[in-house]
N, C-alpha and C positions, 0 to 999 in steps of 0.2 A: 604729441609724442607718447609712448610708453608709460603707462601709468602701476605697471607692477610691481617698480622698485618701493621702496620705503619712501616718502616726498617728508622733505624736511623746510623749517623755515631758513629763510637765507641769517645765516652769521653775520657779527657786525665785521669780519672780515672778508666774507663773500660780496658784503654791500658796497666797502671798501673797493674791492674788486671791483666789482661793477658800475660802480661809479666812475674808476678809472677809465675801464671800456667803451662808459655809454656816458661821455659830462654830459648830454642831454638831461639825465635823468637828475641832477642835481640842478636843472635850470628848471624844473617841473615840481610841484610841489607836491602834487597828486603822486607823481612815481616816488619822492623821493619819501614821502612817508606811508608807501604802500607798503606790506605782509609779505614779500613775497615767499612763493613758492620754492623749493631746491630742487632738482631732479640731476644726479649722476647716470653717466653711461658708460659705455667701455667702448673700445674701439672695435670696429667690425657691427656692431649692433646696427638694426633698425630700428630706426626711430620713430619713422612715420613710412606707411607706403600708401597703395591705391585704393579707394575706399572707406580709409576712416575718416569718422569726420573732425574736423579741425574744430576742436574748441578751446584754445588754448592760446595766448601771446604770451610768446619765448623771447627771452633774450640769454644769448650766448656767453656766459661768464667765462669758461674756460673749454678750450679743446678747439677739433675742427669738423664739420661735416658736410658733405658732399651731397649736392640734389641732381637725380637723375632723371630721364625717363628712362622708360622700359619696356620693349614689347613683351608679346606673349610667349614669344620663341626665347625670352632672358636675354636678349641683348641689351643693352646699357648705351646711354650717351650721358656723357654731364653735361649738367644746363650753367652749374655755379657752384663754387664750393662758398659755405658759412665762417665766418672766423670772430672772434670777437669784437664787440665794437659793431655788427653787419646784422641786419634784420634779413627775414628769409619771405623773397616777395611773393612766393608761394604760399604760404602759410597767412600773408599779409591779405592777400587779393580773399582767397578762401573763405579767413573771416568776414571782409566786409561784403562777399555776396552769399553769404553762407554755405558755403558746399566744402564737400569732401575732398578729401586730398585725391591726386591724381597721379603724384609723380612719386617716386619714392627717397628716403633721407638714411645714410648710412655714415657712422662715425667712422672718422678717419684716424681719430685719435682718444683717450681717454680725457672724458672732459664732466663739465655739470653746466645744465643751462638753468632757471629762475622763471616763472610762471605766473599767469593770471589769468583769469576764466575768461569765455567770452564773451558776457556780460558785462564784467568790469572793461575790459576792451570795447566793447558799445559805447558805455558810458562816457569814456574818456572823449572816445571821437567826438561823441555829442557835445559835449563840454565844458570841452579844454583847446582854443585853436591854436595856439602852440605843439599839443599833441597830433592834432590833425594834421596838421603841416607837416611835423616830424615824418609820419607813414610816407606822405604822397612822396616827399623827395625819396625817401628811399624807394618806396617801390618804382619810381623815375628813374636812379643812380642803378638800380639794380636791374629794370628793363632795358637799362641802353648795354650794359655788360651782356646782359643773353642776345639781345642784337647785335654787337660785337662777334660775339662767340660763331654766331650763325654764319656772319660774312664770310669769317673764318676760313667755314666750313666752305662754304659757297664759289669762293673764291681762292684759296691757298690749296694746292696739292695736295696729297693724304703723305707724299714722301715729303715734301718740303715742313710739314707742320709734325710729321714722326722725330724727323732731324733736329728738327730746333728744339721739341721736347725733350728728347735725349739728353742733347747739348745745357740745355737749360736746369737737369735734373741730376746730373751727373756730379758726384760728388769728387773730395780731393783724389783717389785712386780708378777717379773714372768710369766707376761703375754706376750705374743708374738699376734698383733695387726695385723691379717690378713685374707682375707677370706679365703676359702677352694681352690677356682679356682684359686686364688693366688698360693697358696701353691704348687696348682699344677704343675704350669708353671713356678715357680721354680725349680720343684726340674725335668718337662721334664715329666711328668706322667698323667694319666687320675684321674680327679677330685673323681671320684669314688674308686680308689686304697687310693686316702687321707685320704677320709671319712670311708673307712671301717677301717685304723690301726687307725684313730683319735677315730674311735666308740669304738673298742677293750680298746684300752687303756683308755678310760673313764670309759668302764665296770671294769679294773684292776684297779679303782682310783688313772692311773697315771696323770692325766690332766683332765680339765673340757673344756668343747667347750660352745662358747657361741658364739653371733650375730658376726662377723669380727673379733673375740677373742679368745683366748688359753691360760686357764690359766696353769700353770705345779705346778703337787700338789707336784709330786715324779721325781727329778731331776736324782739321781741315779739309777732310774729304767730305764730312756731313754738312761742315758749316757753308762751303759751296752748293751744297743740295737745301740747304734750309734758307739760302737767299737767293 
């Protein structure tokens, strides 16, 4: 990730934090009396994208971030969002074959992740087999989710998986708070597939589309289209 900001050491309440997030790292002794690194982000930022190379083991104190891919035309699909507590099997796999990122990482929220080179990341794996263990389940827990996500795609309609996002995103007055190009790279689709069922369904007054908005007029009428 982003190495411009100011990197500070973690606080004995960021540790606190983080130990909450991660009890692993209180069951390890190597982590629980490492240095770690601070790093703050803001939301919207990039963190990481295609190219750089990954020298770094992050873990997520606070916030959320989202990992895409991305072609060259800037279309977006997400693969997995990060949240705390969640190692990023990107970032995981990278290090242990050494290569560069590929996909890109963008905050979803204002948050600070915690840090350690990729050397000390060597080292642990070499070890610590406690720690080794740790990565493989997760990068296991978190390939079977992007295998999930795929079936998804593979298998579920583009209107049936718009529906139930909607439905699922929509808060107390209904509205679901997003652009269209959003919606897209959600659900893995071209911007244009969005906007035609969003249009269709505004002509059948099941929902209204406004600036970054959606309001849903007719709930029953999507949750039939979403199962």
């Amino acid at each position: 990730m982003s190495a411009t900001k100011k990197e500070l050491e973690l606080k004995m309440a960021d540790q606190s934090t983080l130990s909450n997030v991660f009890p692993e790292i209180a069951e390890m002794q190597e982590l629980s009396s490492f240095t770690w690194r601070k790093q703050s982000f803001y939301k919207g930022e990039v963190l990481f994208k295609p190219g750089q190379p990954c020298n770094r083991f992050m873990l997520l104190g606070k916030g959320v971030v989202r990992v895409e891919l991305q072609n060259k035309q800037s279309r977006s699909m997400l693969l997995y969002r990060i949240n705390p507590g969640q190692l990023c099997i990107h970032s995981l796999i990278n290090l242990i074959n050494d290569e560069d990122y590929s996909f890109i990482a963008t905050a979803d929220t204002d948050g600070w992740f915690c840090w350690a080179d990729k050397q000390q990341f060597n080292e642990w794996m070499g070890t610590s087999s406690h720690f080794h263990q740790w990565i493989l389940n997760n990068i296991g827990t978190r390939f079977k989710q992007v295998v999930d996500r795929f079936a998804q795609h593979a298998f579920i309609p583009v209107d049936a998986r718009l529906a139930g996002f909607l439905i699922e995103k929509m808060g107390a007055e209904q509205i679901v708070k997003i652009k269209q190009s959003e919606l897209a790279a959600e659900l893995g689709t071209a911007r244009e597939i969005v906007s035609r069922y969003l249009s269709r369904w505004q002509k059948q007054g099941m929902l209204e589309t406004g600036r970054g908005a959606i309001k849903i007029i007719d709930i029953e009428a999507l949750v039939d289209i979403a199962v």
